[in-house]
C-alpha positions in Angstrom: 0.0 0.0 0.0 2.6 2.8 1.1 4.7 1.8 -2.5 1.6 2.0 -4.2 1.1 5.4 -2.8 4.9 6.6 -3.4 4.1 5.3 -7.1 1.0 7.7 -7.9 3.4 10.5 -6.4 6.3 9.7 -8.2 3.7 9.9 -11.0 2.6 13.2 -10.5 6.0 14.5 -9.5 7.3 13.4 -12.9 4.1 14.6 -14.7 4.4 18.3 -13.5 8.2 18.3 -13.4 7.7 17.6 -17.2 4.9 20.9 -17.6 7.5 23.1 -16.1 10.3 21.9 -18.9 7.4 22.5 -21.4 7.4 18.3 -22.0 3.6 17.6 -22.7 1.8 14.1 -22.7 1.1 12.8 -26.1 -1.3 9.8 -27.2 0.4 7.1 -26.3 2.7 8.3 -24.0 3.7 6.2 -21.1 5.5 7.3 -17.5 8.5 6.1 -18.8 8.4 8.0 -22.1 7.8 11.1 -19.9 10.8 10.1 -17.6 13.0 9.9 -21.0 11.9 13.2 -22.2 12.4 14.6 -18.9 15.9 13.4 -18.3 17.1 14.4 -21.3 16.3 18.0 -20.6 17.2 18.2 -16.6 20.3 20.3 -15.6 23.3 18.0 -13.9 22.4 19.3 -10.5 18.8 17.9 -10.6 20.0 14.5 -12.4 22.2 14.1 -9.0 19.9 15.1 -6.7 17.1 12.2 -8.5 19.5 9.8 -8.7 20.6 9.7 -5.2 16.7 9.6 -4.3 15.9 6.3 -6.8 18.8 4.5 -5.3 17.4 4.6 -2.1 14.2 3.9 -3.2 16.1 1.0 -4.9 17.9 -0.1 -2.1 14.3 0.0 -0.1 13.3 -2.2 -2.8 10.3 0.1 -3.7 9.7 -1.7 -7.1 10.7 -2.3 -11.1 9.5 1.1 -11.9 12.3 2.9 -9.8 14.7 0.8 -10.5 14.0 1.1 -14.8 14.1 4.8 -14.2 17.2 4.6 -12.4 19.0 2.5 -14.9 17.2 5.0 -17.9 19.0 7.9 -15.9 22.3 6.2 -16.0 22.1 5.3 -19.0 21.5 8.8 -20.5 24.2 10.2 -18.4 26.6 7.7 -20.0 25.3 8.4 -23.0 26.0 11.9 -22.4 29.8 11.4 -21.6 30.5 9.5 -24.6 29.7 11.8 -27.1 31.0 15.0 -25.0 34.2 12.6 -25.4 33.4 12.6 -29.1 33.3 16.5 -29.1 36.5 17.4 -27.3 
């Protein structure tokens, strides 16, 4: 019940986070298609400030979703790296 109820939050959290980065729903659109948009947009500071919050919702073993978005933040960030090592 209580991971249930951090789920619909996380939910809305992620929902109106991606309103205020002008990321709207579209047909279709899943919560992790809006975590992908969303992460892809987020300054560093925020992406290590989430990330640090879904690995201890990971180490509290709060559930798949948490742990996908986790491992989608990750990889962007890596993916991120690599081609700013491309760049420079």
């Amino acid at each position: 019940m209580k991971d249930d109820i951090a789920l619909k939050e996380l939910y809305y959290q992620v929902l109106k986070t991606c309103f205020a980065y002008e990321i709207h729903m579209e047909p279709g659109m899943t919560f992790i298609d809006m975590w992908k948009a969303l992460i892809v947009k987020m300054d560093d500071q925020t992406k290590a400030v989430l990330k640090a919050r879904l690995q201890q919702d990971v180490q509290e073993k709060r559930g798949t979703t948490f742990e996908k978005m986790l491992l989608l933040l990750e990889r962007q960030e890596a993916s991120f790296k690599e081609s700013q090592k491309q760049i420079g």
